[in-house]
C-alpha positions as CSV (number, residue, x, y, z in Angstrom):
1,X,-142.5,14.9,92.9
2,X,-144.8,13.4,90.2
3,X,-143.8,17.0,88.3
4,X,-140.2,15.8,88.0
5,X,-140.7,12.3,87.3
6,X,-142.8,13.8,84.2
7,X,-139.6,16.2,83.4
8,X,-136.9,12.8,84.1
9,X,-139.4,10.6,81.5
10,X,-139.7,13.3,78.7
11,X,-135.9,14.0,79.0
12,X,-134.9,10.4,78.7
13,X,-137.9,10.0,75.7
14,X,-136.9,13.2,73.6
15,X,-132.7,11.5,74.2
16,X,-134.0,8.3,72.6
17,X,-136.7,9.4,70.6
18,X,-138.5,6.3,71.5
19,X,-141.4,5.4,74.3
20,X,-139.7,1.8,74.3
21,X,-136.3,2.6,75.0
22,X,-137.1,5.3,77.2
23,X,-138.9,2.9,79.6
24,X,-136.3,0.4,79.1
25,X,-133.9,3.0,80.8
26,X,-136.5,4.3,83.5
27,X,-137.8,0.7,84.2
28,X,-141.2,1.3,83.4
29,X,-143.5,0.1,80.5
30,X,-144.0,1.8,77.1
31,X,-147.2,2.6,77.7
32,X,-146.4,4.4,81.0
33,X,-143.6,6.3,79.1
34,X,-146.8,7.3,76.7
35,X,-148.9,8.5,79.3
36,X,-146.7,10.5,81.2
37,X,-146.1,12.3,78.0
38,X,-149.9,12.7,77.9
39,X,-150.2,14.0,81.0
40,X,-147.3,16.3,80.7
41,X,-148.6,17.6,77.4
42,X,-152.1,17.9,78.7
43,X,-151.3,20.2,81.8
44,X,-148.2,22.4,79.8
45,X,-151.4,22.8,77.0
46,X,-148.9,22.5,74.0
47,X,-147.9,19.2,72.1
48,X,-143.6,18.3,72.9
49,X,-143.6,15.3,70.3
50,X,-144.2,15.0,66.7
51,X,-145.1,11.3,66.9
52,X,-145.6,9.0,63.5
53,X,-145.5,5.1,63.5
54,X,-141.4,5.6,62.5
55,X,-140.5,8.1,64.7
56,X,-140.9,10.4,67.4
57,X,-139.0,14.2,66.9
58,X,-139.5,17.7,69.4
59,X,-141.7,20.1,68.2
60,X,-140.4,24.0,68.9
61,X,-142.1,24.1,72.5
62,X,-140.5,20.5,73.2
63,X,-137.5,21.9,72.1
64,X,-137.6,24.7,74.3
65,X,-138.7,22.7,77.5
66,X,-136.1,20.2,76.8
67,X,-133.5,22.7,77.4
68,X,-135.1,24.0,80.5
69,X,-135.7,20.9,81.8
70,X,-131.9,19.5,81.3
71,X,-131.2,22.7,83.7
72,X,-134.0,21.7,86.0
73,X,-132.5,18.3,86.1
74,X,-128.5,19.0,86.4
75,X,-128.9,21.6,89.1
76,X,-131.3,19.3,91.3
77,X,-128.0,16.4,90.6
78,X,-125.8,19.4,91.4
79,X,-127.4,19.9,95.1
80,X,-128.0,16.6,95.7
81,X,-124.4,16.2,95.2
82,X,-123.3,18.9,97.6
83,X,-125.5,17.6,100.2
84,X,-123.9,14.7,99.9
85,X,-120.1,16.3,99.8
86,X,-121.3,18.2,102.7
87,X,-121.0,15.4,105.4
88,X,-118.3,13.7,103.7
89,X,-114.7,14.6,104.5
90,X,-112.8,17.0,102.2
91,X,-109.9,15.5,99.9
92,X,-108.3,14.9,97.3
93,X,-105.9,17.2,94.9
94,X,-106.3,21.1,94.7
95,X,-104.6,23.0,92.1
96,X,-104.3,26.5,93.3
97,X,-102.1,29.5,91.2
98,X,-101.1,32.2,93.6
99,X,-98.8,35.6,92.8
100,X,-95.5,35.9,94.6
101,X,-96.8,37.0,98.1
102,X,-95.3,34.1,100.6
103,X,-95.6,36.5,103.2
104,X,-99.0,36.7,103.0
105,X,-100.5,33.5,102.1
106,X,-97.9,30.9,103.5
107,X,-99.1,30.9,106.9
108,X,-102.7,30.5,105.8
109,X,-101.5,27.9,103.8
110,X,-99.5,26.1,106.9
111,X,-102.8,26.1,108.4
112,X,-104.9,24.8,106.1
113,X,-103.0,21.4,105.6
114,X,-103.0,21.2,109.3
115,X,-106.8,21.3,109.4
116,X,-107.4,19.3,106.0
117,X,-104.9,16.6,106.2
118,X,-106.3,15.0,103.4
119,X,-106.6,17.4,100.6
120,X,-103.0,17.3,98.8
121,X,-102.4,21.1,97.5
122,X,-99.9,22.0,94.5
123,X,-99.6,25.5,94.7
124,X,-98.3,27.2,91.5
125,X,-96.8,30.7,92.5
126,X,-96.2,32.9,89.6
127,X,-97.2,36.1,88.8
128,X,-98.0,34.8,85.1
129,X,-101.9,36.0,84.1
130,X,-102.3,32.0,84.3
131,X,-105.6,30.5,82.1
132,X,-107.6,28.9,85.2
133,X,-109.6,26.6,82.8
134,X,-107.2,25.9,80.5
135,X,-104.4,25.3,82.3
136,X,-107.1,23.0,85.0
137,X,-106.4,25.1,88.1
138,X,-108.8,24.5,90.9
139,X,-108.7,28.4,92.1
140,X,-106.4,31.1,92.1
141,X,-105.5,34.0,94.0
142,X,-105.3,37.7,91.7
143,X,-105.0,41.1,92.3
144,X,-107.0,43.7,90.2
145,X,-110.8,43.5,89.8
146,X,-112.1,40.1,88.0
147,X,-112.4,40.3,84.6
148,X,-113.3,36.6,83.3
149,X,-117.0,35.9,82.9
150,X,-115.9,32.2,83.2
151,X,-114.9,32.5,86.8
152,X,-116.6,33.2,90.0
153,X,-114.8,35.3,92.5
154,X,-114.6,36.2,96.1
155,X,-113.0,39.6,97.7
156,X,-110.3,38.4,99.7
157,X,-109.1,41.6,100.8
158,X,-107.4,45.0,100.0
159,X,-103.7,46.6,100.5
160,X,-101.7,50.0,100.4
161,X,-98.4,50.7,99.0
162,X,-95.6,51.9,101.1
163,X,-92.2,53.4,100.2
164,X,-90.2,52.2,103.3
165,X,-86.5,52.5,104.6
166,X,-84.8,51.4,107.8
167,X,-84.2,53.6,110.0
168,X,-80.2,53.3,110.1
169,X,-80.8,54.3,106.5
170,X,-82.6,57.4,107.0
171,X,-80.2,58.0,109.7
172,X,-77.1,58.0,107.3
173,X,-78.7,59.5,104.1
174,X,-81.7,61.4,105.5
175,X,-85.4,61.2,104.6
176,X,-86.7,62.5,101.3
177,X,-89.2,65.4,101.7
178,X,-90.8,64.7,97.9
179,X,-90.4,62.7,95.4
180,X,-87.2,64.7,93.1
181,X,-85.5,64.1,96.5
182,X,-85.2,60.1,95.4
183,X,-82.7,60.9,93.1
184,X,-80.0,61.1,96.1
185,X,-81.6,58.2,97.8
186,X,-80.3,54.1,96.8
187,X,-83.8,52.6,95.6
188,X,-84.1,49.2,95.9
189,X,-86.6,48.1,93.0
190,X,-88.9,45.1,91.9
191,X,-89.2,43.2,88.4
192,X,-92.4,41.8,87.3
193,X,-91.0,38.0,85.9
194,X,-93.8,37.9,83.3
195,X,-92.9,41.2,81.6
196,X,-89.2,41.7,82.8
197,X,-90.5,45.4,83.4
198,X,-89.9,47.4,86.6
199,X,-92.7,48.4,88.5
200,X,-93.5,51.6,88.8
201,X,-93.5,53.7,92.1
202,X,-97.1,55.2,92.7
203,X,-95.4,58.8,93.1
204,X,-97.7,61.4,92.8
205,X,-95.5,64.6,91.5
206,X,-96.2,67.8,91.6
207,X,-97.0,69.7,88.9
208,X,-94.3,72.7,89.1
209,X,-91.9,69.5,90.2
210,X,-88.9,68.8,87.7
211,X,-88.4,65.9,86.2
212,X,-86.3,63.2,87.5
213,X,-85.5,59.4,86.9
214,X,-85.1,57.1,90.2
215,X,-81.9,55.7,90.6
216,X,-81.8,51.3,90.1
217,X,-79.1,50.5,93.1
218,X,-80.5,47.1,92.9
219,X,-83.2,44.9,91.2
220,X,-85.0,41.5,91.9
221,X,-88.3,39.5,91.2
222,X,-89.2,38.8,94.9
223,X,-90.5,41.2,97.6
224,X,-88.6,39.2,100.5
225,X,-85.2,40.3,98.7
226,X,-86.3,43.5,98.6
227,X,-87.8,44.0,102.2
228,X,-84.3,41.7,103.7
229,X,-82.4,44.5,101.8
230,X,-84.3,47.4,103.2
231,X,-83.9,45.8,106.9
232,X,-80.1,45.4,106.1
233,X,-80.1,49.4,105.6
234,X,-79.5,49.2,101.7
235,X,-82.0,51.3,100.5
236,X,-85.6,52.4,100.1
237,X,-88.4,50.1,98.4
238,X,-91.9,50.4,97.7
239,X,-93.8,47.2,98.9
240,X,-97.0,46.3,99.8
241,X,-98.4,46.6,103.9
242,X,-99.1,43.3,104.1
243,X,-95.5,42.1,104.0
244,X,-94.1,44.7,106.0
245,X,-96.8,45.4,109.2
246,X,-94.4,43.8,111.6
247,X,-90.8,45.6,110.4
248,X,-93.2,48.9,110.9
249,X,-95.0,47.6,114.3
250,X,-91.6,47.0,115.7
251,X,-89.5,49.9,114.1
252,X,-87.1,48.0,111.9
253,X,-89.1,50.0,108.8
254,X,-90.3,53.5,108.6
255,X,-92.4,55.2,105.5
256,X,-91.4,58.2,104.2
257,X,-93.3,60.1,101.4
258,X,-96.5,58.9,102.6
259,X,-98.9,61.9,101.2
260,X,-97.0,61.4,98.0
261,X,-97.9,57.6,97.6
262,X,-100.8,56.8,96.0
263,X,-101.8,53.2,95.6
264,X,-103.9,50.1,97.1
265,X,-105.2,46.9,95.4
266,X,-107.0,44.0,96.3
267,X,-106.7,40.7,96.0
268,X,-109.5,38.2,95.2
269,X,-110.0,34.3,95.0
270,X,-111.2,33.4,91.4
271,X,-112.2,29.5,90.6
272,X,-114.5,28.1,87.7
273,X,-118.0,28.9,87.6
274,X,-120.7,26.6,86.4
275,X,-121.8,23.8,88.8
276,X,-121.7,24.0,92.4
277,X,-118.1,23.2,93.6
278,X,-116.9,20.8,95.3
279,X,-116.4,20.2,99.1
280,X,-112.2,20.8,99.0
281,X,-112.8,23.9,96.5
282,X,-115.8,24.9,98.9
283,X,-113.6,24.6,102.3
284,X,-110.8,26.4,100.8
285,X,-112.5,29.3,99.7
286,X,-114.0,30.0,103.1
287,X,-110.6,29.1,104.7
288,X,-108.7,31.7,102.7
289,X,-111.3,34.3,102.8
290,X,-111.7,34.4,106.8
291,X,-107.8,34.4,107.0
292,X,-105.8,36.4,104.9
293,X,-107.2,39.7,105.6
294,X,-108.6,38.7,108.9
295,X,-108.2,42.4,110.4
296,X,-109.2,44.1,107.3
297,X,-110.5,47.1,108.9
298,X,-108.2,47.5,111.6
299,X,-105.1,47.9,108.9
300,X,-102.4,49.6,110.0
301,X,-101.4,52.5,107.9
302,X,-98.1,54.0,109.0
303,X,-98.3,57.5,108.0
304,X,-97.7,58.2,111.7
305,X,-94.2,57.3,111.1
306,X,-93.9,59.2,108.0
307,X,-91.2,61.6,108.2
């Protein structure tokens, strides 16, 4: 511990550039701001102060180790802090951005408030790239690999796409057999908000396959319109698993086109890197990650009701 005394004094003397005021802070003498020094200089072998009777300035090497000990110093603060936050209880406000998924992450949600009554969340859904330090957000929930140096991140989990239909619908109008086959089929379609573009089916096409345009009998910015439309027998819509398991688990939706769909994505909890984060941040981030996907790798992929 005597080490990191000798790293708290020269810290506090190279801030001040004075023995006097240093000890004044540190509640010690002058001259046992002085010998520290001394002592510190003596056992690093290199001289961290140019000293004159007016003033005292860093030399190169005291430049250096002032840097590395301000690290030293702010990550010891940092743990001693989140030992502390550790048996405190978690609370307070948590800013959280998430796409439009309800379906997936509303329950978890549900649950979380239950079992951290006293953090308050705003949740921000949008499917807007938001700027998670500039805009202050706490965390945020994005598909796509991570891409921001600034942010650390944590795998939540992954998910396929599925072209779906009920099966009323495929009843009436049949299933398609490839993808040109769409073009006689009501398509039920989603549009990103941010853009006001349509997203594109992951069809793969064949390559002696003609060319065809997929017909637009209806478009939103939601994935529950589009899945309450598909139940109703309107259409078929590509949308992810995770909203759909139970409509295929209980038959309401079949896939069709399977071998010709070719997607999956993953979603990952992004927050701000730098110090250690705080005990609400910390609980939520474990809360998410053990819940959302909390079967990842017993998924069920319905190609075995692929027509």
């Amino acid at each position: 511990m005597d080490s990191l005394s000798s790293f708290t004094v020269f810290v506090q003397v190279a801030k001040t550039r004075s023995f006097v005021a240093a000890g004044r802070l540190l509640g010690v003498s002058a001259s046992a701001v002085g010998k520290s020094v001394a002592r510190l200089e003596a056992k690093l072998g290199v001289r961290l102060f140019h000293r004159s009777t007016r003033s005292i300035t860093l030399t190169a090497e005291g430049a250096l180790f002032l840097e590395r000990s301000q690290r030293i110093l702010a990550e010891i603060e940092a743990t001693e802090q989140e030992l502390l936050q550790a048996t405190t209880t978690p609370r307070g406000r948590l800013r959280v951005s998430l796409p439009l998924v309800n379906s997936l992450v509303l329950p978890v949600l549900g649950e979380f408030m239950r079992e951290y009554p006293e953090i308050e969340l705003d949740l921000d859904f949008t499917d807007r790239l938001v700027d998670v330090i500039e805009e202050g957000f706490d965390a945020v929930v994005r598909t796509g690999e991570p891409t921001d140096s600034r942010l650390s991140a944590r795998r939540l989990g992954s998910f396929q796409i599925l072209l779906v239909a009920s099966p009323e619908y495929l009843e009436r109008r049949g299933s398609p057999k490839r993808p040109a086959d769409l073009v006689d089929h009501a398509c039920l379609h989603y549009r990103f908000p941010n853009t006001g573009k349509l997203e594109v089916w992951p069809l793969r096409v064949e390559a002696d396959a003609p060319e065809f345009q997929l017909p637009t009998s209806m478009i939103c910015n939601n994935i529950e319109t589009q899945m309450c439309f598909a139940l109703q027998g309107l259409g078929i819509t590509c949308l992810p698993d995770f909203a759909i398991r139970d409509a295929l688990a209980e038959g309401r939706l079949r896939t069709v086109l399977n071998k010709y769909v070719e997607r999956t994505g993953t979603f990952h909890l992004l927050w701000p890197s730098g110090r250690q984060a705080s005990t609400k941040i910390r609980v939520f981030i474990d809360f998410l990650s053990e819940r959302v996907f909390p079967n990842a790798a017993e998924k069920i992929f319905m190609t075995k009701r692929a027509s």
